[in-house]
N, C-alpha and C positions, 0 to 999 in steps of 0.2 A: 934578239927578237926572232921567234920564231913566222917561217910564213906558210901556206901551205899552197902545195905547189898543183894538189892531186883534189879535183872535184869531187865532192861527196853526193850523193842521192841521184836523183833522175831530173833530166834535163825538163822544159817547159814540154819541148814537142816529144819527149820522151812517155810524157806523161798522156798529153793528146792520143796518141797512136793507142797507148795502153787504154785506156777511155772507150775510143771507138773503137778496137777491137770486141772488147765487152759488151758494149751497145749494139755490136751484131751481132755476135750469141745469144743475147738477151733479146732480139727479135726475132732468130729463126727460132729457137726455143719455145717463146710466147706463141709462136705460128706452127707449128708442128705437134707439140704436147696435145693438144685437141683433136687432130688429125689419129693417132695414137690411142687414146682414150675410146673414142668413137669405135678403134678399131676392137678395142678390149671387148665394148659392146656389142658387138655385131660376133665375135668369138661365142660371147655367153651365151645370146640368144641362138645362133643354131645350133651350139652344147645343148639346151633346153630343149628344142625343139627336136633333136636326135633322141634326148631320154625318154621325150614324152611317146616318141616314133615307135621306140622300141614295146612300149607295154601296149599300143595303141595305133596300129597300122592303119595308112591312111594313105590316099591317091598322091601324086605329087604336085597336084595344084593345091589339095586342104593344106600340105606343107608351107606351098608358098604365100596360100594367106596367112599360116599363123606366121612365119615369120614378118611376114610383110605388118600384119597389127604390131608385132612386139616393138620391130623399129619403127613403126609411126608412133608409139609410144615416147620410146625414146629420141624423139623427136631426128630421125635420120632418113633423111628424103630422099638421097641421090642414086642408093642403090634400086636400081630395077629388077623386074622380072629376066631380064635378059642377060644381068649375071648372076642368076640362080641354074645351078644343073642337082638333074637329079637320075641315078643310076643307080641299074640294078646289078647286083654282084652277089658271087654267091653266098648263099646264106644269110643276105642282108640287102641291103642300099646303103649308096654313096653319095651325100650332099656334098656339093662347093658352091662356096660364094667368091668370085672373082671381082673384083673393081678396082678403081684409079680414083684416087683424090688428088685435084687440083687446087693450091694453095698460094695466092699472091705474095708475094715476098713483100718487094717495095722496090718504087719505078716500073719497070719492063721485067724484073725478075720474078718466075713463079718455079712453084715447086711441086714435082709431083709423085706420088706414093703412091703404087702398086701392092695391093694387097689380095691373098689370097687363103681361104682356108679350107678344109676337105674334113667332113665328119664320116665316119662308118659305123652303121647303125646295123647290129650283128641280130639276126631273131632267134 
């Protein structure tokens, strides 16, 4: 009679652990992907806003309303006027948008991403 003496596959709590390691990947993931996204958008529209700049020179408040319509479009409220800069450099201006998004985790845990991008819009 053969017996076997050596356990095959993954134990009960081997599989638990395995489980909920996943289950938190698959929550900050779910929690951050949008955070990201958002930030794609907020990318394109001062892109946008930099090409329209360049055919079509404009004070740096007209800037800050268009951007400010495109992300109220896009429905993104957080960023203010207060992380908009706008500078003049030679031959051109230089927009940035600087901000922080704040992201709950789950319990007391949150998360927070610092973002920032800089256009130069050459005449």
């Amino acid at each position: 009679m053969i017996y076997r003496n050596k356990q095959s596959g993954m134990s009960f709590i081997s599989w638990l652990l395995v489980i909920g390691i996943a289950g938190a990947l698959a929550v900050v993931g779910l929690k951050l992907i949008p955070v990201y996204m958002e930030y794609g958008t907020v990318v394109s529209v001062l892109e946008s806003v930099a090409e329209e700049q360049a055919s079509n020179r404009h004070p740096a408040n007209a800037v800050w309303k268009s951007i400010e319509k495109r992300l109220e479009i896009n429905n993104i409220s957080y960023i203010k006027k207060e992380n908009f800069q706008s500078e003049k450099i030679d031959g051109g201006e230089k927009f940035t948008i600087k901000y922080e998004v704040r992201t709950h985790m789950f319990s007391n845990l949150d998360t927070v991403a610092s973002f920032q991008k800089t256009v130069e819009v050459k005449y």
